[in-house]
C-alpha positions in Angstrom: 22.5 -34.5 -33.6 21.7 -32.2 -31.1 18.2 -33.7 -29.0 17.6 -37.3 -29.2 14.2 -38.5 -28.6 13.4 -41.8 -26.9 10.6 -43.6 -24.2 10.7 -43.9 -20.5 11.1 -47.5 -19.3 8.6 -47.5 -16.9 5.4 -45.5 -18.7 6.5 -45.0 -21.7 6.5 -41.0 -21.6 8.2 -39.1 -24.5 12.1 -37.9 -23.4 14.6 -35.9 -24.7 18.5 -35.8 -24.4 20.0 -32.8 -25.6 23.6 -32.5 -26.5 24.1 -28.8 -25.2 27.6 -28.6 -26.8 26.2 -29.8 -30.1 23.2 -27.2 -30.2 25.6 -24.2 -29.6 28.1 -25.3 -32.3 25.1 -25.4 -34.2 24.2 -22.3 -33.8 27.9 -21.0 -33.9 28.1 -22.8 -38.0 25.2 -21.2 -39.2 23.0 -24.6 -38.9 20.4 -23.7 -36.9 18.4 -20.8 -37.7 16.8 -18.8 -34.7 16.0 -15.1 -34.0 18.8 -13.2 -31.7 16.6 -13.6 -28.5 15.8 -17.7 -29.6 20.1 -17.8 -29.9 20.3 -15.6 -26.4 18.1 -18.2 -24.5 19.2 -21.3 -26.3 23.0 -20.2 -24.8 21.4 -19.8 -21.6 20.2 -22.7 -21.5 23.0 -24.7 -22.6 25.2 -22.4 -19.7 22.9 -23.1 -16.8 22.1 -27.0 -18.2 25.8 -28.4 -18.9 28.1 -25.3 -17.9 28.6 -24.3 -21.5 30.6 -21.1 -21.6 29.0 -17.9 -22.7 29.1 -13.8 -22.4 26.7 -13.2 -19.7 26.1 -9.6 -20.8 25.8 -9.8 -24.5 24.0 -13.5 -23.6 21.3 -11.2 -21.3 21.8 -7.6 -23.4 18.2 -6.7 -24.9 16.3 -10.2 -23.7 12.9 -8.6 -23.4 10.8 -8.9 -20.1 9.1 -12.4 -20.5 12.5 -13.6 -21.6 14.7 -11.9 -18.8 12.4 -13.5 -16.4 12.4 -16.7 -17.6 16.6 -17.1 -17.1 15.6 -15.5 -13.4 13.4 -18.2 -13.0 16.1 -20.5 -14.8 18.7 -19.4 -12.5 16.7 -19.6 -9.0 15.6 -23.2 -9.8 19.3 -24.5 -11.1 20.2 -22.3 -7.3 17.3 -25.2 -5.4 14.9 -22.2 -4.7 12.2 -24.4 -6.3 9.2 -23.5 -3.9 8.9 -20.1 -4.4 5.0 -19.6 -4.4 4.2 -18.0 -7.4 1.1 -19.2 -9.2 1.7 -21.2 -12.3 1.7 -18.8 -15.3 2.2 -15.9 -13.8 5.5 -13.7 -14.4 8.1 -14.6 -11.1 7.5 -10.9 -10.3 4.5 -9.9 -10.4 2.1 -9.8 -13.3 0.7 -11.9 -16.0 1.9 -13.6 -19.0 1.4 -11.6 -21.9 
């Protein structure tokens, strides 16, 4: 299994483990069935999460805008620049969500 679910000790809040290796071999045996920017960012995620290896360009080759700056975003937190000063739920650079 590729996300366990379980309860914090201490308030009881809902969280998840997931097993980033897991998800992409998933994804690599046919198993999990996603669009070609779901598969994109769900390898992204797995690379910047646990280091799990990946084609940069063909992972980042036709994200669209919302996408592309999500992994920035991704990317600058995993780098510690966490503080940056944008408003919540607006686009990293300028502009809204759309």
């Amino acid at each position: 299994m590729a996300v366990e679910f379980g309860r914090g000790f201490v308030d009881g809040s809902v969280m998840a483990a997931v097993d980033w290796e897991a998800a992409v071999a998933g994804l690599d045996a046919g198993r999990l069935p996603c669009s070609s920017s779901e598969n994109q960012m769900l390898r992204l995620a797995a690379s910047i999460a646990d280091g799990v290896r990946l084609d940069l360009g063909s992972a980042l080759s036709g994200l669209d805008e919302r996408n592309a700056t999500l992994v920035a975003a991704a990317v600058l937190h995993a780098a510690g620049h966490r503080n940056l000063g944008f408003p919540q739920g607006t686009l990293a650079f300028g502009g809204e969500w759309r």
